[in-house]
C-alpha positions, 0 to 999 in steps of 0.5 A: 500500500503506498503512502498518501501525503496530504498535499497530494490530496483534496483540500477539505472544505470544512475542517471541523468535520474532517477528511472521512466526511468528506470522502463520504459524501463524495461517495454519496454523490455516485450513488445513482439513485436519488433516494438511496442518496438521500438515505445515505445523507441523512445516515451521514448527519446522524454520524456527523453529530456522534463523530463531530460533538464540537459542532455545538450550532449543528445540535441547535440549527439541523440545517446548518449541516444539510447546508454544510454538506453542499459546502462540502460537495461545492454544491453540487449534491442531488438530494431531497433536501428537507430544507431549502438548497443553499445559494453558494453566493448567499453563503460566501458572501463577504459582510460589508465592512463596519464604519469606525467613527471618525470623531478625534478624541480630545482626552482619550484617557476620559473617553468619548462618553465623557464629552458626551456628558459634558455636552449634556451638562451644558444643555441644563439650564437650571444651576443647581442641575448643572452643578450637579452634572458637573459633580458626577464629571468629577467623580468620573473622571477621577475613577477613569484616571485611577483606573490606569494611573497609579498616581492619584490625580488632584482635583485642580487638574479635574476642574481644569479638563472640564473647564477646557473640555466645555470652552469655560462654560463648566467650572466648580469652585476648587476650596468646595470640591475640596472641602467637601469631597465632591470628587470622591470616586464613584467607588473604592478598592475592596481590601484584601482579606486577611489569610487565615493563617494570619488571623490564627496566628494573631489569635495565638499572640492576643489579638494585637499582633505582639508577642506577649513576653514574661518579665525576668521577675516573674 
C-alpha cells in the first residue's frame, strides 16, 4: 500500500468535520439513485453529530449541516433536501465592512462618553442641575484616571479638563470640591482579606499582633 501525503490530496472544505466526511459524501454523490442518496445523507448527519460533538450550532440549527454538506460537495449534491438548497453566493458572501467613527478624541484617557456628558451638562439650564452634572464629571473622571494611573490625580487638574473640555462654560469652585469631597470616586478598592493563617496566628499572640513576653521577675 503506498503512502498518501496530504498535499497530494483534496483540500477539505470544512475542517471541523474532517477528511472521512468528506470522502463520504463524495461517495454519496455516485450513488445513482436519488433516494438511496438521500438515505445515505441523512445516515451521514446522524454520524456527523456522534463523530463531530464540537459542532455545538449543528445540535441547535439541523440545517446548518444539510447546508454544510453542499459546502462540502461545492454544491453540487442531488438530494431531497428537507430544507431549502443553499445559494453558494448567499453563503460566501463577504459582510460589508463596519464604519469606525471618525470623531478625534480630545482626552482619550476620559473617553468619548465623557464629552458626551459634558455636552449634556451644558444643555441644563437650571444651576443647581448643572452643578450637579458637573459633580458626577468629577467623580468620573477621577475613577477613569485611577483606573490606569497609579498616581492619584488632584482635583485642580479635574476642574481644569472640564473647564477646557466645555470652552469655560463648566467650572466648580476648587476650596468646595475640596472641602467637601465632591470628587470622591464613584467607588473604592475592596481590601484584601486577611489569610487565615494570619488571623490564627494573631489569635495565638492576643489579638494585637505582639508577642506577649514574661518579665525576668516573674
Amino acid at each position: 500500500m503506498i503512502a498518501e501525503y496530504n498535499t497530494q490530496r483534496e483540500q477539505i472544505k470544512l475542517k471541523e468535520y474532517g477528511r472521512n466526511v468528506q470522502k463520504l459524501v463524495n461517495y454519496i454523490r455516485t450513488i445513482p439513485d436519488k433516494d438511496k442518496r438521500t438515505e445515505m445523507a441523512t445516515t451521514l448527519i446522524e454520524l456527523i453529530k456522534q463523530l463531530a460533538p464540537s459542532v455545538k450550532e449543528a445540535f441547535e440549527n439541523p440545517q446548518r449541516i444539510w447546508d454544510d454538506l453542499y459546502i462540502i460537495a461545492d454544491f453540487n449534491f442531488d438530494i431531497n433536501n428537507p430544507y431549502p438548497v443553499p445559494d453558494p453566493e448567499t453563503v460566501f458572501k463577504k459582510p460589508q465592512p463596519m464604519t469606525y467613527p471618525q470623531s478625534r478624541v480630545r482626552y482619550r484617557h476620559y473617553g468619548k462618553n465623557i464629552e458626551k456628558l459634558i455636552v449634556e451638562a451644558l444643555a441644563k439650564e437650571d444651576a443647581k442641575e448643572r452643578e450637579d452634572a458637573v459633580i458626577y464629571l468629577g467623580k468620573l473622571m477621577k475613577t477613569f484616571h485611577g483606573n490606569w494611573n497609579k498616581e492619584t490625580i488632584d482635583d485642580s487638574v479635574i476642574i481644569k479638563d472640564i473647564e477646557k473640555m466645555s470652552d469655560g462654560k463648566l467650572t466648580l469652585s476648587l476650596d468646595k470640591v475640596r472641602e467637601e469631597n465632591l470628587f470622591e470616586k464613584l467607588y473604592r478598592e475592596k481590601k484584601k482579606p486577611r489569610n487565615q493563617n494570619d488571623r490564627q496566628r494573631n489569635d495565638r499572640r492576643g489579638g494585637h499582633g505582639k508577642k506577649h513576653h514574661r518579665r525576668r521577675d516573674q
